[in-house]
C-alpha positions as CSV (number, residue, x, y, z in Angstrom):
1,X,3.9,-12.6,-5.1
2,X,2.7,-13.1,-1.6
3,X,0.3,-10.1,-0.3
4,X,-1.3,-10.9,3.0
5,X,-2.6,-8.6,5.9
6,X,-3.1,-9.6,9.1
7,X,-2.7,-13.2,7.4
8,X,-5.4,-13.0,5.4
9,X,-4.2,-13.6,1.6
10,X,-5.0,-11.0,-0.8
11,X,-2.8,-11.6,-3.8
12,X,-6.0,-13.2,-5.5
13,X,-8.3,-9.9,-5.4
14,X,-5.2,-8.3,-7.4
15,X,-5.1,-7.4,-11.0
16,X,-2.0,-8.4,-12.9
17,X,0.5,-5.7,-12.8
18,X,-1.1,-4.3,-10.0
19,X,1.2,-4.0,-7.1
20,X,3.1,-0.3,-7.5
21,X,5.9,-0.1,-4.5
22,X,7.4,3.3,-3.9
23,X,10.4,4.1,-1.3
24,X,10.2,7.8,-0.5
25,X,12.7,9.5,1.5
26,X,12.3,11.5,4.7
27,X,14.3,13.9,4.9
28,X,15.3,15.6,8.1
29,X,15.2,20.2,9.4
30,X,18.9,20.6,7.3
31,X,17.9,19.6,4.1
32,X,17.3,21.7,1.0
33,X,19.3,23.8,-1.1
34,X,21.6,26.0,-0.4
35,X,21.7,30.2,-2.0
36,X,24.1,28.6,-4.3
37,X,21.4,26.0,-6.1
38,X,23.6,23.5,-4.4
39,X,21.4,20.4,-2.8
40,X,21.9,19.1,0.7
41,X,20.6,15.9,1.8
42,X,19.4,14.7,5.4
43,X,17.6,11.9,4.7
44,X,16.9,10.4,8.3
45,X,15.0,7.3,6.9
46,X,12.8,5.7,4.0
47,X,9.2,4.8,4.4
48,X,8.0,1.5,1.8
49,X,4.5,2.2,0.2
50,X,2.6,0.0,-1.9
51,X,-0.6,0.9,-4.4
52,X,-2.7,-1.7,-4.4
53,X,-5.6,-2.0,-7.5
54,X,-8.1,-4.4,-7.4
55,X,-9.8,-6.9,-9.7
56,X,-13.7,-6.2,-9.8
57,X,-14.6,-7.8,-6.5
58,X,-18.2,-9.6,-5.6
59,X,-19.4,-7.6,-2.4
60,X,-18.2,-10.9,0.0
61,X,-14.6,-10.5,-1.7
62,X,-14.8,-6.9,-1.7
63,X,-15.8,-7.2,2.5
64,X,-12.6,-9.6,2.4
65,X,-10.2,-6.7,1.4
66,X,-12.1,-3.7,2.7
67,X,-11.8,-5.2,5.9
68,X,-8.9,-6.4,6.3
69,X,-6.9,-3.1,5.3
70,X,-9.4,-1.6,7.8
71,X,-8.1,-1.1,11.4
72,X,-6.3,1.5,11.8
73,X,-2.7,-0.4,11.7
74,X,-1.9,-3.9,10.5
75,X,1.1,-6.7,9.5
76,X,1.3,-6.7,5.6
77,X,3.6,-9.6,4.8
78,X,4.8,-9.5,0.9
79,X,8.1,-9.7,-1.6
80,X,10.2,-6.3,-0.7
81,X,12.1,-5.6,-4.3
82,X,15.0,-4.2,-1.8
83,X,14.8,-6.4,1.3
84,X,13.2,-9.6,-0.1
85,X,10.4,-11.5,1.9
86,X,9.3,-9.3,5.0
87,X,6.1,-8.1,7.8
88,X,5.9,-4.8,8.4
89,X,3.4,-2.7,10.2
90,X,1.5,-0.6,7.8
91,X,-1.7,1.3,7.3
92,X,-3.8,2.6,4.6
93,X,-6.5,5.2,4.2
94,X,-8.3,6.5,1.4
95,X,-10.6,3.9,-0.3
96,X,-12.5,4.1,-3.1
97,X,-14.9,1.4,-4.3
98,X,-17.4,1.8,-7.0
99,X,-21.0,-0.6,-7.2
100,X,-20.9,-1.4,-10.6
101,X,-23.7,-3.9,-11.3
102,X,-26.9,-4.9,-9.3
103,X,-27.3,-8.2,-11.0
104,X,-23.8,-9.2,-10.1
105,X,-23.5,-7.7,-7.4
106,X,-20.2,-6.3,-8.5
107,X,-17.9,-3.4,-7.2
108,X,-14.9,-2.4,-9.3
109,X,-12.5,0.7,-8.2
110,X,-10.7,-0.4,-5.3
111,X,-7.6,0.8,-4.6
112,X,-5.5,1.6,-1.4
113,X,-1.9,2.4,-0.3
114,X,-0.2,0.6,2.1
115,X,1.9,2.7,3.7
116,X,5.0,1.6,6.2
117,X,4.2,3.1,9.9
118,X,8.1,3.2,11.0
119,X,11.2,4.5,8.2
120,X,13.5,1.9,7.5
């Protein structure tokens, strides 16, 4: 698997098994259901989103990820399981990091969505 933002490679800071992708659809004003139960579709486009989960990170390889999933967009090149080896412009938000040893200097917890900026 190839994860890298903004070129930066961040397949290492990964646990195994810990790239989820999710296509979700968009769906345009005429779709819903009908008085009849019947279900109408308008899907005007899918977005690609990817949960990321971290290994636990020393703070200089937790700076590594946190910053580069940090502006506000940026090109995430990986292995689409529908369209195979693509960049798309994506963003995250929503961070969470926990400091889990002094000693160490260890912080475990981090995990992020990529989220696709444009439908496909």
């Amino acid at each position: 698997m190839i994860l890298k933002i903004d070129g930066v490679d961040i397949t290492p800071y990964i646990v195994q098994k810990g790239i989820k992708w999710t296509r979700s659809d968009l769906d345009g004003d005429e779709a819903g259901r009908t008085m009849d139960g019947e279900m109408h579709r308008d899907r005007i486009g899918t977005v690609t989103r990817m949960d990321i989960t971290c290994l636990p990170l020393s703070s200089e390889d937790a700076a590594v990820v946190l910053n580069a999933i940090y502006p506000e967009f940026f090109e995430v090149e990986y292995i689409d399981p529908m369209e195979g080896h693509v960049t798309k412009t994506m963003y995250s938000n929503n961070v969470p990091a926990i400091y889990i040893d002094v000693d160490t200097d260890m912080w475990e917890g981090i995990a992020f969505p990529l989220i696709a900026k444009k439908p496909r």
